[in-house]
C-alpha positions in Angstrom: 51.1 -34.6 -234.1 49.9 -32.5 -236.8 50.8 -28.6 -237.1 50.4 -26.1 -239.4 51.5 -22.1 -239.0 49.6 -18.8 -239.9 50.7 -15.6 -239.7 49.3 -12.5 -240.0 51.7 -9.8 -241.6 50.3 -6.9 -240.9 50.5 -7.2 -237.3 53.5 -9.7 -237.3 51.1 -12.7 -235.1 52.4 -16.2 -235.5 49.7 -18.5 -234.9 50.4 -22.2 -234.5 47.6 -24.8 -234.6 48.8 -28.4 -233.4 46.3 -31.2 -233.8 46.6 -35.2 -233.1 48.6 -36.9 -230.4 51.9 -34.5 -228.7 54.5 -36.8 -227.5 58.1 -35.5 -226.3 59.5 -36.2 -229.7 56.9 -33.9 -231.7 56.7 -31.1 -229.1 60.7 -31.1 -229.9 59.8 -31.2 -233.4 57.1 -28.4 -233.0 59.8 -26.5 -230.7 62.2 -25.9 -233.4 59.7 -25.3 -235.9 58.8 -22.0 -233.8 62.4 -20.7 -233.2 62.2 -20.9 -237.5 59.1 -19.3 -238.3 59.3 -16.8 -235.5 62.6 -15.6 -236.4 62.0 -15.8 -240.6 58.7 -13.6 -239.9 60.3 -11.7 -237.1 56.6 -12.2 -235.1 55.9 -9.6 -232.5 53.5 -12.0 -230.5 53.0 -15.5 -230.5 49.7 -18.2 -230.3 49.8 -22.1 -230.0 46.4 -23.6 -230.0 46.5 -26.9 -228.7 42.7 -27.1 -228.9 42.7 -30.2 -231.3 45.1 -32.0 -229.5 44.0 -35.3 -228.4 46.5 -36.8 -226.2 49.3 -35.2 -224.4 51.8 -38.2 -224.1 54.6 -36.0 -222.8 56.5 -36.8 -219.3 56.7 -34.1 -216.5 60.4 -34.3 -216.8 60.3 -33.5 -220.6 57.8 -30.0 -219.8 60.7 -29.2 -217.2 63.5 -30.0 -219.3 61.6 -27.6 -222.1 61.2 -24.8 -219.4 65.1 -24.7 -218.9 66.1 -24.1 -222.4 65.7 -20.5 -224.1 62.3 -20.2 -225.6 61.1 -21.1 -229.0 60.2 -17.7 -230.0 62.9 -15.6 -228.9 62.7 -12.2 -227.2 60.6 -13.5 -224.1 60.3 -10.0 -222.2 59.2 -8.1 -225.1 57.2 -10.9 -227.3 53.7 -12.3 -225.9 52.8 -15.8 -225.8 49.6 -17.7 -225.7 49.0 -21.1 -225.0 45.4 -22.3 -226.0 44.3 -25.0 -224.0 40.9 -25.7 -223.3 40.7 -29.3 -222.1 41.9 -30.2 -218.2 45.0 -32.9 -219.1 45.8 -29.6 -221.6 45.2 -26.9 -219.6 47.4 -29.0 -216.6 50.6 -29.8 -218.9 50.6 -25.6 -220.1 49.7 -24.3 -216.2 52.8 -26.6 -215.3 54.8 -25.5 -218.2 54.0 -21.7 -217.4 54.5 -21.9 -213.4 57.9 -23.2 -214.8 58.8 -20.4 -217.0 57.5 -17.6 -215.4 60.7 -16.2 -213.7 62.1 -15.7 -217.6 58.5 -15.5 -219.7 56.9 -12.7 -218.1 54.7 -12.7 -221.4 53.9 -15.9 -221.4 49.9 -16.8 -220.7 48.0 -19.2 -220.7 44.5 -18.9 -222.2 41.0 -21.1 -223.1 40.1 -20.1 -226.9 42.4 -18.4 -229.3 40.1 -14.9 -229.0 40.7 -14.9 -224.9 44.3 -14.3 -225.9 43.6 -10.9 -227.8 42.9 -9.0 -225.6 46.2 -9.6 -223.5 47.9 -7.9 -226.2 47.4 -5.2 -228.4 47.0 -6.7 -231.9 44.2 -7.8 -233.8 43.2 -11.8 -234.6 45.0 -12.4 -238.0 42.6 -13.9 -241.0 42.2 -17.5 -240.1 40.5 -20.5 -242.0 39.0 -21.4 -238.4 
């Protein structure tokens, strides 16, 4: 797995893009690499596009295991968060993931392109090199 952050200062949007294969290991590794940026940028609002993902190889014990522990970006009932996932084994893992996290990330959505996630909040895309 391959992932690289933007972020969009102006109005405080972390955007993640992931790309390649997602096993447990790298969505651990991807994970921790939110609760950094988030907190170093102090993002208001959240995006993970998993659109160029091309394997999930993550176990439905892992996604539950995930959906116990505090989120990555922290702040859950005041931050939005937008999965991307426009393919069926992606869309799957995130509807299980959010069904799982939905008592404690009220905020949390998930959505089929990165603009479909805009309008659920009230900031504008950031800049991206899409």
């Amino acid at each position: 797995m391959v992932y690289r952050f933007e972020f969009d200062p102006a109005n405080k949007i972390l955007l993640l893009r992931v790309e390649g294969r997602v096993t447990d290991e790298s969505f651990t590794e991807g994970y921790w690499a939110v609760r950094k940026y988030s907190t170093e940028t102090n993002a208001k609002a959240g995006i993970w596009d998993l659109t160029s993902v091309t394997e999930f190889a993550v176990f439905p014990e892992f996604i539950r295991g995930l959906a116990d522990r505090e989120p990555a970006m922290p702040d859950a009932t005041r931050r939005p968060r937008f999965f991307v996932a426009p393919t069926m084994l992606g869309l799957g893992i995130s509807r299980m993931f959010e069904i799982a996290v939905e008592h404690e990330n009220p905020l949390f959505k998930i959505v089929l392109s990165v603009d479909e996630g805009w309008p659920h909040s009230t900031f504008n895309p950031p800049t991206s090199n899409r």
